[in-house]
C-alpha positions in Angstrom: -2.2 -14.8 30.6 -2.9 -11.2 31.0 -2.1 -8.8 27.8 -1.6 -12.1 25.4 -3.1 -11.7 22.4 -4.7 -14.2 21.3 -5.5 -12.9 17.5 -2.5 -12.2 15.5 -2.9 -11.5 11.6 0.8 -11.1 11.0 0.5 -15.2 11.3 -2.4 -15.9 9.8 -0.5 -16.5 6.0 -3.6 -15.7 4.4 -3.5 -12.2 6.1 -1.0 -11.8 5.1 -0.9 -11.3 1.7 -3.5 -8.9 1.6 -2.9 -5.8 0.1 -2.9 -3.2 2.3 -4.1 0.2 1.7 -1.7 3.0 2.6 -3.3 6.5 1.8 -5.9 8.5 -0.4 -5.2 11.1 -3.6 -6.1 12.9 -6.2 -4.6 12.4 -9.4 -5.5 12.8 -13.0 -6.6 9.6 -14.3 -5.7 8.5 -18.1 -8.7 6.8 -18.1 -11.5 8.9 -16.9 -9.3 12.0 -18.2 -9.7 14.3 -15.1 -8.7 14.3 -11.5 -9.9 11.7 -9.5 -9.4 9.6 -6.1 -6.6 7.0 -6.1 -6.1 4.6 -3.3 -2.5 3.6 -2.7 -1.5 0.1 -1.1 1.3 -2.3 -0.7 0.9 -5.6 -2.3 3.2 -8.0 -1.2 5.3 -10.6 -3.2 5.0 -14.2 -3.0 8.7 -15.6 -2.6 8.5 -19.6 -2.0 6.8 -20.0 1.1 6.9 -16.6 2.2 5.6 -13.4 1.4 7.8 -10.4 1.0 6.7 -6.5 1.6 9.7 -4.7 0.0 10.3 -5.0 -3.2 10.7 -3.0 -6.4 6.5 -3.1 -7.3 4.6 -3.3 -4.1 3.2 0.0 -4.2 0.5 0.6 -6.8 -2.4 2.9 -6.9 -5.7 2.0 -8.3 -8.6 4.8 -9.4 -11.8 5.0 -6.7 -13.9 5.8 -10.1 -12.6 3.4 -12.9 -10.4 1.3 -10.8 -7.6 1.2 -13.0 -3.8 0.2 -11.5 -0.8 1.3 -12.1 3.1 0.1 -10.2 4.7 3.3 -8.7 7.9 3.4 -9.6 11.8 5.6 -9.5 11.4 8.7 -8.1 7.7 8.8 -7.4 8.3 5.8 -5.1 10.4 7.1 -3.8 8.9 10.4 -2.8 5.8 8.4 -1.7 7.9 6.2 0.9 9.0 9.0 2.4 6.1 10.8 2.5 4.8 7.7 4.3 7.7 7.8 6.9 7.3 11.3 7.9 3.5 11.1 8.6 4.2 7.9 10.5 6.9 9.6 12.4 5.1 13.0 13.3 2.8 13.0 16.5 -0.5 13.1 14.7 0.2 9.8 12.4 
């Protein structure tokens, strides 16, 4: 029984669907009209039973100071995910 792991959340459904934060910016907020953190996460989707990670609105961004969201969409997605792949593939990610 040594090295089973007894806790997994990727089974726990209710784990699951959390949204899961992915990285910290500054932007300029419409809202609060000046630069300001935003938190970006991945929401996932709920498709019958399951719930699905990938899809054309899981990553949003909401303001640290007026917590205002907003879907990140075309080529800013874009730019993000891979942004997001080359930190996770360089040593220090």
């Amino acid at each position: 029984m040594a090295g089973m792991r007894i806790f997994r959340p990727e089974r726990i459904p209710g784990l699951s669907r959390i949204p899961k934060e992915l990285l910290r910016r500054e932007r300029f907020c419409e809202r609060c009209g000046r630069e300001t953190e935003h938190i970006v996460y991945r929401v996932p989707k709920r498709v019958l039973f399951l719930y699905v990670k990938e899809h054309a609105e899981s990553l949003q961004e909401s303001c640290v100071t007026c917590a205002r969201s907003a879907v990140i969409r075309d080529r800013e997605r874009e730019e993000l995910l891979s942004e997001l792949e080359s930190r996770s593939r360089s040593p220090g990610g």
